[in-house]
N, C-alpha and C positions, 0 to 999 in steps of 0.2 A: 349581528348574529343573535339569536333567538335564544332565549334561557335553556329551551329544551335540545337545539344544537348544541350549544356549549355542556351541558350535564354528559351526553352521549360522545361528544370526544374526550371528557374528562375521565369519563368509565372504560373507553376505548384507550384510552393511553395509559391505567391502571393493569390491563391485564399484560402479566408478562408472559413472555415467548416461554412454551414445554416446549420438554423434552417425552421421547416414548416412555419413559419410568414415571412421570409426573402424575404423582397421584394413583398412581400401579405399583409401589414399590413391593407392594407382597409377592410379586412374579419375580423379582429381581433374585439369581442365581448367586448363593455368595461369593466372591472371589477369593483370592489368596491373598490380594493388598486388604479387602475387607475383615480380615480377620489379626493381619497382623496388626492395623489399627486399631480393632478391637482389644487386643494382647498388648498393646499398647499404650491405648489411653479410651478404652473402653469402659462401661461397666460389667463384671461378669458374677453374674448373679447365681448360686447356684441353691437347688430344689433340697428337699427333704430329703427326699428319694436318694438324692447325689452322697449324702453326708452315711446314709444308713446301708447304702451299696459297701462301704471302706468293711462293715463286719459280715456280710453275703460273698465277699469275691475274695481269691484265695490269696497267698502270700505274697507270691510274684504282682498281679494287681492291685493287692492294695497299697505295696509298695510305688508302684508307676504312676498309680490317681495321688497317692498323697506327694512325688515327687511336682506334678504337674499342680496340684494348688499352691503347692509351695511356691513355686514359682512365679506363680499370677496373686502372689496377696495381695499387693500392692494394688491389684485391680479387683481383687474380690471380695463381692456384698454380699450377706446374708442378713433377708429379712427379718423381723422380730419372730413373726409366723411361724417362719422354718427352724429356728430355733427350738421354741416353743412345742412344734411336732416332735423335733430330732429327741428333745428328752422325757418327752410322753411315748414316743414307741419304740424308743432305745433298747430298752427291758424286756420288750416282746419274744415270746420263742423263736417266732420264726424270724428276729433280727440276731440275738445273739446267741440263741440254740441251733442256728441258721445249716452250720454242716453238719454237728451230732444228729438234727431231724433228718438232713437228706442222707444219712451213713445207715440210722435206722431203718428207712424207709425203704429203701434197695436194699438193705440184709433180711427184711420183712419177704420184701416182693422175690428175694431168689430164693429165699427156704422155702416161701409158698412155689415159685415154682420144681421145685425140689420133690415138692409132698407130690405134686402133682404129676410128675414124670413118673414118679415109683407107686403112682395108684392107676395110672394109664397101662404100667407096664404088667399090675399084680392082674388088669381085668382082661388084658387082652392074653395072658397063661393060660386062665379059666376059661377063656371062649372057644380060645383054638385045640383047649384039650393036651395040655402038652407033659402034663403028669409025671412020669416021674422019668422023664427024658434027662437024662446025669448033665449032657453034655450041652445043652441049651440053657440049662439052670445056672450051670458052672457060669456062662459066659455071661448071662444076667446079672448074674451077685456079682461079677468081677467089675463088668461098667455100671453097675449102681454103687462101688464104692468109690469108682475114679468121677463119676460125678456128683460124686457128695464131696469128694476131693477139691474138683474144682468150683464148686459152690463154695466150701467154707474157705478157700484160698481166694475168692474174689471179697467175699465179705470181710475175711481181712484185709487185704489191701484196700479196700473202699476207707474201713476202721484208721489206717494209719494215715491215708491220706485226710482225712476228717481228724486228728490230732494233729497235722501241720499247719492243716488252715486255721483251723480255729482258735480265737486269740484269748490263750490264759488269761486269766485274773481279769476279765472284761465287767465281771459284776460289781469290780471293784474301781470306783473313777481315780482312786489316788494310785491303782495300780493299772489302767488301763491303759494298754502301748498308742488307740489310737486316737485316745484323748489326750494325751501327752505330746501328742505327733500336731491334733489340730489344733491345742489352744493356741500356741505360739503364731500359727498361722493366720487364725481368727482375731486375734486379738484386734481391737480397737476395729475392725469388720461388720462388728453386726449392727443391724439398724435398732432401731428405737423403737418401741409399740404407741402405736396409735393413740392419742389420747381418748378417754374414754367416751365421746362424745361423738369423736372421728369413728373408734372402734361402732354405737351404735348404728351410725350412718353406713357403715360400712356393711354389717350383718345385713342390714333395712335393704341396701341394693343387692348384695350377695344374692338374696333368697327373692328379691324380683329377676335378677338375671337368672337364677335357678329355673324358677315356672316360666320365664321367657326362650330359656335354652340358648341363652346370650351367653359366651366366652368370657372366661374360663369357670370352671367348677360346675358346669350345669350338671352334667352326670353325676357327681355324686349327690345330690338333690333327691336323687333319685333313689337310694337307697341309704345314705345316712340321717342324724339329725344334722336341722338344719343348724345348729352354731359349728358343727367338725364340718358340714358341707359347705361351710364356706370358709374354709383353708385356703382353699385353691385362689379364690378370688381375694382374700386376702394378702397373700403373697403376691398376689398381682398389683394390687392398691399399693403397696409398701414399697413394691418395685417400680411403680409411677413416678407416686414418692420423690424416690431417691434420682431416679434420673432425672428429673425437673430441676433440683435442685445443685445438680452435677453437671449440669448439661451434658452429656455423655450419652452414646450411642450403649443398646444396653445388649449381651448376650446372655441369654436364659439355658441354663442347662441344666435339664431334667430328664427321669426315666421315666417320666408319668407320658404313658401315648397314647392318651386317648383323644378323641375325637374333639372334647372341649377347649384341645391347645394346639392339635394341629391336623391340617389339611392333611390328610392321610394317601401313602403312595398309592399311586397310580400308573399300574406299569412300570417303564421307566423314568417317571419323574419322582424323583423321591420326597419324602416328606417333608413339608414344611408351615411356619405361623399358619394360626387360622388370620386369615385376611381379617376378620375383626381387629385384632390383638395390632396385627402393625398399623392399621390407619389410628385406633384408640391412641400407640404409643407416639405416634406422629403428631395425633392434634392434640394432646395432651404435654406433650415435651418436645416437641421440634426435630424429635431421633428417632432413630432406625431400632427396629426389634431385628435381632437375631436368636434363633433356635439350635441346641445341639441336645443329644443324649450324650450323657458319661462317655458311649466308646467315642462317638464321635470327635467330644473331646481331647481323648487324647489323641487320636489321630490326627487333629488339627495339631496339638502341641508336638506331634514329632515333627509334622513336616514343616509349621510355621515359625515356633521356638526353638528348631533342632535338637530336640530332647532326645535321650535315649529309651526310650517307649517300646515292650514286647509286642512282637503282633498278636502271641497270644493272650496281652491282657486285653488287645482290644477286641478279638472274638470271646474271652472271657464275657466282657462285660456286653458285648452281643448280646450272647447267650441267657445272662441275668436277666437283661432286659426281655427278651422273647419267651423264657420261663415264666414271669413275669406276666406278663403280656396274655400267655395261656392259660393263669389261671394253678401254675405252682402252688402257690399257698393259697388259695380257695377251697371251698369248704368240696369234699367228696362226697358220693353216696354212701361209704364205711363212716367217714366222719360222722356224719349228721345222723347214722343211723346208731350208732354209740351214745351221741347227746341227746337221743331222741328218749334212747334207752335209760341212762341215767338220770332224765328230768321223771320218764315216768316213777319213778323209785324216788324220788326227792323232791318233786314243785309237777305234779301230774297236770294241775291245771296250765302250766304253760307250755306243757309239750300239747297238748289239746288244742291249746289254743294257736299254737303253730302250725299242727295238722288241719286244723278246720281252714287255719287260711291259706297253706297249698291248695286246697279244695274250691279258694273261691279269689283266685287271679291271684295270691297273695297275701290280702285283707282280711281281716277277723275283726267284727265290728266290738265297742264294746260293750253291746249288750248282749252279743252272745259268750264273752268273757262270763259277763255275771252270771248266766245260764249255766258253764260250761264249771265254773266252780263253785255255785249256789249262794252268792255272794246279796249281804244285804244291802241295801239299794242305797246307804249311806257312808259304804265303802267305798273305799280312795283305790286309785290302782298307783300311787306313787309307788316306781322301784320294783314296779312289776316284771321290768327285762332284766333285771339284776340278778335271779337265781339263773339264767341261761346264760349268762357273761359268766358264771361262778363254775359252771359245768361246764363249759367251754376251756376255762384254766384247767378245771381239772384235767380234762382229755390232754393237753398240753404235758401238762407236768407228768403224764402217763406216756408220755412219746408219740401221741395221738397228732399227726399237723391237722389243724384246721384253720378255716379260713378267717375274718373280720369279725370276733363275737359282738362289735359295737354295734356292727349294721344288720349284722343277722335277723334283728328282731327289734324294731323299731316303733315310739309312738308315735302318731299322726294327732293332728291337732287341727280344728277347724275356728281359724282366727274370725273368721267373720261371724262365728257365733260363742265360742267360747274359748280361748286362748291358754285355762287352766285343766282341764276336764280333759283327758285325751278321747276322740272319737273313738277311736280304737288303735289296730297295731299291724302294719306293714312289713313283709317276710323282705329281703335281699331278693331281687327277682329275679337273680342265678341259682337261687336253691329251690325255687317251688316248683318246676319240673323232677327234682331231685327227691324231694320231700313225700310227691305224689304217692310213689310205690311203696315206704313207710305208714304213710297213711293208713293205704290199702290194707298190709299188713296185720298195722295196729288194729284198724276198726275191722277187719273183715269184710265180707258181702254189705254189711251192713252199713260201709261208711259211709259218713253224713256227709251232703255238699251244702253248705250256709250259703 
């Protein structure tokens, strides 16, 4: 037998018999033994998003998600990452000002339409001539006070419901009920941060899958800097990590749905991993990736652990999630047009320099910064986005919601020629449609397009 016969049955007798899943396992439907397994002696990894959902979602829910990790501690990791997030945007308005914002903002929107009914109703008296008819007037002022009745009767109930959900003393960690609820949960749970060498390496790929639109984190590349834009990919590193060293099949549960972590429904096939992410956790650790959102969660834990789970915390936290999803706490045309307002009264040059770049995809170079605030040509723009973060809180602390003041208004950096010097600065590219008609506004007929 010839050396090159014997090599090709030696390769011929190496390859093992598949199966239909073999190496398709991202098409693979979860089952009900696959999760109790998971519940079992999986790893269950849960997101930022997971942790900061407990001060968004109301009494009855946050009671149900915190019974359901309780119950999986044993099985549940959290990365150093999500840590890390969970108490840098803890303190954000719209995590723990989360239902006094949305009680406001509905008591906002029914007074205005309030104003509105009784200015519809004063113009359409004067068109039709109805003067000083007793007996039409009578019945107007009568349903204009039973619907001022029923506006300030909904505004309170909105008010009282927004004091049940909302968790006293939450500014306080030594009095917070649902850090009292997690620590004991978390304990000895959370992973360990990267060492700083790993942490570099890790940024260095983060931000080549960023510009490559490689899973997870690309999207926000897109409109964060790049060391928060790679959170995402982070937490995915750490979650590698740990199941490598676990050997353990891992379940990811997060409310983040975008397109960077998963194959988006289709009809009736519902969502699930982006096929990168499960072949990554396969040739990387030998195990299966699984996906859930919070509701989904618990849904699993009532039918798989027999927990006692409302079905309204799980459309509750639907609901989060699809708020969420729409763009709830992002930035509005009222918002921006307030910050627009109060930069020009306090930092003019960067409200300028945010109109000029609606005007041009986004971008504001920075030499027309220099131009735009007469800047001499030895000035540093270090800290330049920092007065619009600063007017941003402020609107907040005013009951203003707005959206991510970190991404709103970002530097861009051109590593291949200078890595210190920002080129210029990059808008969020959900507000510069929004921005346009402030623009217009501000500048007049006359506004400039750079």
């Amino acid at each position: 037998m010839t050396g090159t016969e014997t090599s090709s049955l030696a390769e011929e007798g190496s390859r093992k018999p598949q199966g239909m899943f073999d190496g398709f396992a991202e098409y693979r439907t979860p089952s009900v033994e696959d999760y109790q397994r998971l519940f079992g002696f999986g790893l269950v990894v849960v997101d930022t998003n997971v942790l900061l959902t407990l001060y968004r979602s109301n009494q009855r829910t946050r009671e149900d998600l915190l019974t359901v990790l309780d119950r999986l501690r044993e099985r549940l990791w959290v990365p150093h990452q999500v840590l890390a997030e969970f108490w840098r945007n803890r303190e954000q308005t719209s995590v723990l000002g989360h239902h006094r914002a949305r009680a406001k903002e509905v008591g906002e929107a029914l007074a205005k339409a309030g104003r509105s009914a009784s200015d519809a109703l004063d113009r359409w008296l004067k068109q039709v001539h109805v003067g000083d008819d007793a007996e039409i007037n009578s019945a107007i002022a009568d349903h204009r006070m039973q619907l001022e009745e029923v506006l300030l009767a909904l505004q309170s109930l909105i008010e009282r419901q927004a004091d049940t959900d909302v968790i006293a003393d939450a500014t306080d960690t030594n009095a917070d009920p649902v850090l009292a609820r997690l620590e004991p949960i978390l304990e000895g749970r959370i992973g360990p941060p990267l060492a700083e060498h790993e942490y570099a390496e890790a940024l260095q790929e983060a931000n080549r899958r960023g510009q490559a639109e490689v899973p997870p984190g690309y999207e926000d590349f897109k409109s964060k800097p790049a060391e928060q834009a790679a959170g995402d990919y982070l937490v995915w590193e750490q979650t590698l990590k740990e199941a490598e060293r676990v050997g353990a099949d891992v379940l990811f549960v997060t409310g983040d749905s975008k397109e960077d972590w998963w194959k988006q429904r289709n009809g009736v096939i519902p969502a699930r991993p982006r096929p990168e992410l499960v072949r990554e956790m396969e040739r990387r650790t030998g195990r299966r990736l699984f996906m859930l959102q919070p509701s989904g969660l618990l849904e699993q834990a009532r039918q798989v652990l027999e927990l006692e789970v409302e079905t309204s915390s799980v459309l509750d936290l639907e609901q989060l999630q699809t708020a969420e999803t729409s763009g709830k706490d992002e930035w509005t045309p009222e918002a921006l047009e307030a910050l627009v307002d109060l930069l020009l009264g306090q930092a003019s040059v960067q409200a300028y320099a945010m109109l000029d770049a609606a005007q041009n995809e986004g971008f504001v170079s920075r030499a027309t910064v220099y131009e735009i605030g007469g800047y001499d040509e030895t000035r540093m723009l270090r800290g330049f986005t920092r007065p619009v973060k600063t007017a941003a809180k402020r609107l907040q602390e005013q009951g203003i919601a707005t959206g991510d003041a970190d991404t709103l208004l970002v530097a861009v950096y051109d590593s291949a020629s200078d890595a210190v010097l920002a080129s210029g600065f990059r808008l969020a590219k959900e507000v510069v449609p929004l921005l346009r008609p402030i623009a217009q506004r501000v500048y007049g007929e006359d506004a400039r397009i750079t």
